[in-house]
Structures are given as structure tokens and as C-alpha cells.
N, C-alpha and C positions, 0 to 999 in steps of 0.2 A: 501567527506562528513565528519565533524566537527563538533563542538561546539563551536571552535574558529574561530571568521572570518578573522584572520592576515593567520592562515595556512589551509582554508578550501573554496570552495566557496558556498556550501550547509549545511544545517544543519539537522538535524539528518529526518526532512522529507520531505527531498527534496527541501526545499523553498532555495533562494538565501538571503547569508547573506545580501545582500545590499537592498534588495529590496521584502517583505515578503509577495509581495501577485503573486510574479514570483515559478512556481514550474517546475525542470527540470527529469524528470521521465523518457526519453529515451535514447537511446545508450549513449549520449554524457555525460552522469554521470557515467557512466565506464570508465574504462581504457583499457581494452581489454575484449572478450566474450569466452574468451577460447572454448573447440571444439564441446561444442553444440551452437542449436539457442537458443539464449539470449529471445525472444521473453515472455516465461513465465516469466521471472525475471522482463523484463519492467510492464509486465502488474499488476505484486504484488506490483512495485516499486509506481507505476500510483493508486493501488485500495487503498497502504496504505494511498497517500499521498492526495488523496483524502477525505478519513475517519477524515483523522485529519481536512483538510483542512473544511470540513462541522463540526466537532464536534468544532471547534473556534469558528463556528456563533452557536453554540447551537445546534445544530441537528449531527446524526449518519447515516452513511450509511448502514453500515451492523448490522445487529441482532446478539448480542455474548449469547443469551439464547437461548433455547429450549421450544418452545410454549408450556403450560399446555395441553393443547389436543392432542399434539403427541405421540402416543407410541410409543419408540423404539421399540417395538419385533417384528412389523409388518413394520419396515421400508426397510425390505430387503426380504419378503416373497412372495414367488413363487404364480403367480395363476393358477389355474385349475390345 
């Protein structure tokens, strides 16, 4: 993962220098997984590169605000 495509084959979200509408999100953009399962990593690697991939055509996948009608104090309260 790079900026430059002489020493990189990905750029910073995943997409392939040569070819920008290729994105590689699973193991094979690691180099090793050291000694847990890698599995959360692919799937943030997969949801970021997705966010961008939709926010280039004009749209967002995830919501980064906090709805006006939410209240925090009750978002963790016990009932009964």
C-alpha cells in the first residue's frame, strides 16, 4: 500500500495503481497476519474501501453524525 505506483501496488484505499475501479481488501494485501485471525482487519480493510469507493460516485455508506433525535443518556439504559 503506497501513493507511488513504481514502489506500491495499492493505493492508500485499496484500489490497484493500474487499474482504479479493481479493489483488493483480502488477505492477499498483507504480508503476514500475525497471531490472531486477521478476519476483523479484512472486513474494516473491505468497509473503508468501500465508503470511498461509493463517496467517488457522490454517495456515503456510513453515517459519521449522530441523529438530532438520539439521546445519548438513554442509549445504554437498563430496563425494568
Amino acid at each position: 500500500m503506497g501513493r507511488d505506483p513504481k514502489t506500491s501496488m495499492r493505493n492508500e484505499w485499496s484500489q490497484l495503481h493500474a487499474c482504479k475501479n479493481v479493489f483488493v481488501t483480502d488477505g492477499a494485501c498483507t504480508t503476514s497476519t500475525g497471531n490472531q485471525s486477521p478476519s476483523l482487519l479484512y472486513m474494516a480493510l473491505t468497509a473503508r474501501a468501500v465508503d470511498h469507493a461509493a463517496s467517488e460516485q457522490g454517495g456515503r455508506i456510513y453515517e459519521t453524525t449522530v441523529p438530532q433525535s438520539a439521546d445519548p443518556s438513554t442509549r445504554f439504559a437498563r430496563s425494568g
